[in-house]
C-alpha positions, 0 to 999 in steps of 0.5 A, spaced: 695 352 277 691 353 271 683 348 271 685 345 264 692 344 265 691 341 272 685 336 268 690 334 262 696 332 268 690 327 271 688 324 264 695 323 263 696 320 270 690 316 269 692 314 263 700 312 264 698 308 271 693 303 267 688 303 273 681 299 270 679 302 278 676 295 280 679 291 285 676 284 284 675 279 289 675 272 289 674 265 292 681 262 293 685 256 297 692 257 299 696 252 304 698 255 310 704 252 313 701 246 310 695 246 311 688 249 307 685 254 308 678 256 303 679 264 303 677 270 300 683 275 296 683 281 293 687 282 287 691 290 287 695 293 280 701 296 285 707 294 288 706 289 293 712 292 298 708 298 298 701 294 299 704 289 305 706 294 308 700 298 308 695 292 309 700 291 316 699 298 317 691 298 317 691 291 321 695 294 327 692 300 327 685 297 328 687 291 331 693 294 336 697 288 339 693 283 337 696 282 330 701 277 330 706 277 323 711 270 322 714 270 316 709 274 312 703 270 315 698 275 319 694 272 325 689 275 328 685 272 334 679 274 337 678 279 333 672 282 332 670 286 325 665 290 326 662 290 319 663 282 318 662 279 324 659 282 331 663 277 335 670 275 335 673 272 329 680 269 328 683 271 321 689 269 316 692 273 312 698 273 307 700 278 301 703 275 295 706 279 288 703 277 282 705 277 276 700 283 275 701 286 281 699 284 288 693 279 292 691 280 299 689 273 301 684 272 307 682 266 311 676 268 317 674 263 323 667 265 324 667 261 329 661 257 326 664 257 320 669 259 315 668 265 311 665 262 304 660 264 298 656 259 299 656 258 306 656 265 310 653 270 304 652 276 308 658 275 311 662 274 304 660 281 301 661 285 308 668 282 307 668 283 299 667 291 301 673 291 307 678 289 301 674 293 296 675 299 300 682 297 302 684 297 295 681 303 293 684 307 299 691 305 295 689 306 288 686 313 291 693 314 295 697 313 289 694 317 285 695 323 290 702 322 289 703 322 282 698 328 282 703 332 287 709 329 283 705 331 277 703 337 279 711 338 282 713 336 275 708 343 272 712 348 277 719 346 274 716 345 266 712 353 268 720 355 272 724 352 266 718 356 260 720 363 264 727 360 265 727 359 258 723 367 256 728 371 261 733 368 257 730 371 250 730 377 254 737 378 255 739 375 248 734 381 245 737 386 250 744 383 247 742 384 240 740 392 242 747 392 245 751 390 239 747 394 233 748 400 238 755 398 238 755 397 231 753 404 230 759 407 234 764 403 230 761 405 224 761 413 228 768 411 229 769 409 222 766 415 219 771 419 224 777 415 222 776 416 215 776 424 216 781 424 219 785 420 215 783 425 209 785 431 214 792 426 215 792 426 207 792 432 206 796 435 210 802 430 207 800 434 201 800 440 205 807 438 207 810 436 200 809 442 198 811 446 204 818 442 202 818 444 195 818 451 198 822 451 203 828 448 197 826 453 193 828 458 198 835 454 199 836 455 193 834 463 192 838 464 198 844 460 195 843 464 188 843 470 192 848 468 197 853 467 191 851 474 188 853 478 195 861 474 194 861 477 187 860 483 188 865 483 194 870 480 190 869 485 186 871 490 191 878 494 189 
């Protein structure tokens, strides 16, 4: 692929899906099974099947077992997220779609306190970052793919332009063909016209050898006649 026209799919794909590239993060509540729970989430521009099932992934890949879903609720006990907390916490997670695309939400236990802007800062940025991070590893996973279907769609638009040439090619080689079959039906033309003049000509040839030919039955007649006389004539 050619660098220009790869550079000119990226700024179209970038352009189509919209993305501002940031992934904010804020502090919210929200109810969990009735009760309120202070959290942290993390608002993502993609569709929220996709995000759920990608956060369920990266929960059970890091946490194994310990994942525990019920109707859309992730619980995590003893836990332990190296870059948030050095001792085992307790999390609360839940995806939700929004108008806008999709919110990550989480609640951490860390076990002296709940995670908090105000309360636990250092713990609050790590957490920020893991959200951040997991939102970019998506974007950047999306745009891979609209990259490759980008780049599947320039094969078949390059495979359709030759298409499109070869096609050129036959009608140019048909065009050849028709003015080399005109000159012979103009060949054939000229032939048929000599030859209609030598079938003319032998038409005129012909009614003067039947001219001659009458004229002999009638010299033949006149001396016929003659030859009678003389031996009627005979005594």
């Amino acid at each position: 692929m050619k660098k220009g026209v790869l550079l000119s799919l990226l700024f179209f794909v970038l352009t189509a899906t919209g993305y501002a590239q940031k992934s904010p993060v804020d502090e919210t509540d929200m109810a969990i099974k009735g009760i309120p729970r202070k959290g942290q989430r993390v608002t993502i521009q993609l569709d929220s099947k996709r995000v759920d099932e990608s956060w369920k992934k990266q929960l059970d890949t890091q946490f194994g077992n310990k994942v525990k879903a019920d109707k859309g609720v992730y619980q995590l006990e003893g836990v332990v997220i190296e870059d948030i907390s050095k001792t085992p916490v307790r999390v609360i997670s839940k995806v939700d779609a929004t108008p806008t695309g999709t919110s990550v939400w989480w609640s951490i236990d860390l076990g002296n306190a709940y995670l908090s802007k105000d309360a636990t800062p250092v713990q609050w940025k790590a957490s920020e970052k893991y959200l951040k991070d997991f939102a970019r590893m998506l974007y950047r996973e999306d745009l891979a793919v609209q990259v490759a279907e980008a780049e599947k769609s320039l094969v078949s638009s390059q495979n359709n332009h030759m298409a499109v040439i070869q096609k050129s090619d036959v009608i140019k080689k048909d065009i050849e063909k028709n003015k080399l079959k005109k000159v012979e039906i103009q060949q054939q033309l000229a032939q048929n016209a000599a030859e209609l003049l030598q079938y003319n000509n032998q038409v005129d040839l012909n009614l003067k050898e039947q001219e001659a030919a009458r004229a002999d039955i009638v010299n033949m007649r006149v001396a016929l006649e003659a030859v009678k006389e003389r031996m009627n004539k005979i005594e």
